[in-house]
C-alpha positions in Angstrom: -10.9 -6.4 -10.3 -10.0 -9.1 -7.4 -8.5 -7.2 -4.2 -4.9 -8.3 -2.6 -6.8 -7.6 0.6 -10.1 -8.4 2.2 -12.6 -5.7 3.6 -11.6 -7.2 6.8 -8.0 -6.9 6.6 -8.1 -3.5 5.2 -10.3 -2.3 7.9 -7.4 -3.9 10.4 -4.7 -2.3 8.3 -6.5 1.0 9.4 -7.7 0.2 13.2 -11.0 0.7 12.1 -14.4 0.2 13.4 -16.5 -2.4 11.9 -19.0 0.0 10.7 -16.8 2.1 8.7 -18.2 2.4 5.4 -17.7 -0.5 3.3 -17.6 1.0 0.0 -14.6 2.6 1.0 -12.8 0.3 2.4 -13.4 -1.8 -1.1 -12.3 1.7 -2.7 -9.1 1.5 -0.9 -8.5 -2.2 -1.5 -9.1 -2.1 -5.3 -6.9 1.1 -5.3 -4.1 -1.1 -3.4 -4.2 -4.1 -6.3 -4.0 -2.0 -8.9 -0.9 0.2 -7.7 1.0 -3.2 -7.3 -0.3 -4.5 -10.7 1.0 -1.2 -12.3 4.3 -1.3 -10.4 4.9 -4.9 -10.9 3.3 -5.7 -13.7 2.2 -9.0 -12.5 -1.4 -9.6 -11.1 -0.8 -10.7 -7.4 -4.6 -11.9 -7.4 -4.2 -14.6 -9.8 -2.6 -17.3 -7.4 -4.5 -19.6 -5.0 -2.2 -17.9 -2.5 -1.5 -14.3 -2.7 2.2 -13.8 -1.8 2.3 -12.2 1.8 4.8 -9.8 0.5 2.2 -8.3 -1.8 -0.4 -8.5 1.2 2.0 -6.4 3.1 2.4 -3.8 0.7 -0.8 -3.4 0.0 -1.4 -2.5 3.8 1.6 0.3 3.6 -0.4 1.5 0.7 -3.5 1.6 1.7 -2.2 3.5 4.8 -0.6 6.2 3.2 -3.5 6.9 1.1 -5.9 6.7 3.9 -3.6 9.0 6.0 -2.7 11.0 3.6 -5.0 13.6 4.0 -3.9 14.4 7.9 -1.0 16.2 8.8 2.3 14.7 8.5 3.5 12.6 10.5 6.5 10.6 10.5 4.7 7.4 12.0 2.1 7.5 8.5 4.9 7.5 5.9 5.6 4.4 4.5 7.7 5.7 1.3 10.8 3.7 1.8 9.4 0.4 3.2 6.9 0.6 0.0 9.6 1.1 -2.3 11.6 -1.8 -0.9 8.8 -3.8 -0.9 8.2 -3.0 -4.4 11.5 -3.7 -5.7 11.5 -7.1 -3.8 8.3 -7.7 -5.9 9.5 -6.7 -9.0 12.0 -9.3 -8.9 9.3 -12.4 -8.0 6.7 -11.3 -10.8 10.0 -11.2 -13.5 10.7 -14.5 -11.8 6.7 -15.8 -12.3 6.9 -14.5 -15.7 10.4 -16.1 -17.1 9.7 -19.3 -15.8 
């Protein structure tokens, strides 16, 4: 599966080091891409240019499930600015698809 984000900019999206493990960075991104796929129902992947909406929800995502396993905190939860984002998206891939 092609990945909304890069290794690079998912280890951004998380202030990480650049030896965190690979592997799990790609886990993350691949996870990411397929949650938007599933939501939208369009495959953000398959333009030249990936639109930065996606890109940014794919970072919120990749977030929550990467901070997910800490304790709560306010600052980490990215429910409603994912859910917006999603909606906003859902409306361009019904747009891609009619026309």
């Amino acid at each position: 599966m092609e990945k909304i984000l890069t290794v690079e900019q998912t280890r951004t999206a998380l202030y990480l080091d650049f030896d965190y493990d690979e592997e799990e960075l790609i886990r993350l991104s691949i996870l990411a891409s397929s949650y938007l796929k599933t939501k939208t129902g369009f495959d953000w992947t398959s333009e030249s240019e990936i639109e930065p909406l996606a890109i940014q929800a794919a970072i919120l995502y990749v977030r929550m499930q990467f901070f997910d396993n800490t304790q709560y905190k306010k600052e980490n939860d990215y429910t409603i600015g994912l859910g917006s984002l999603i909606v906003d998206l859902q409306a361009i891939a019904l747009d891609k698809v009619v026309a």
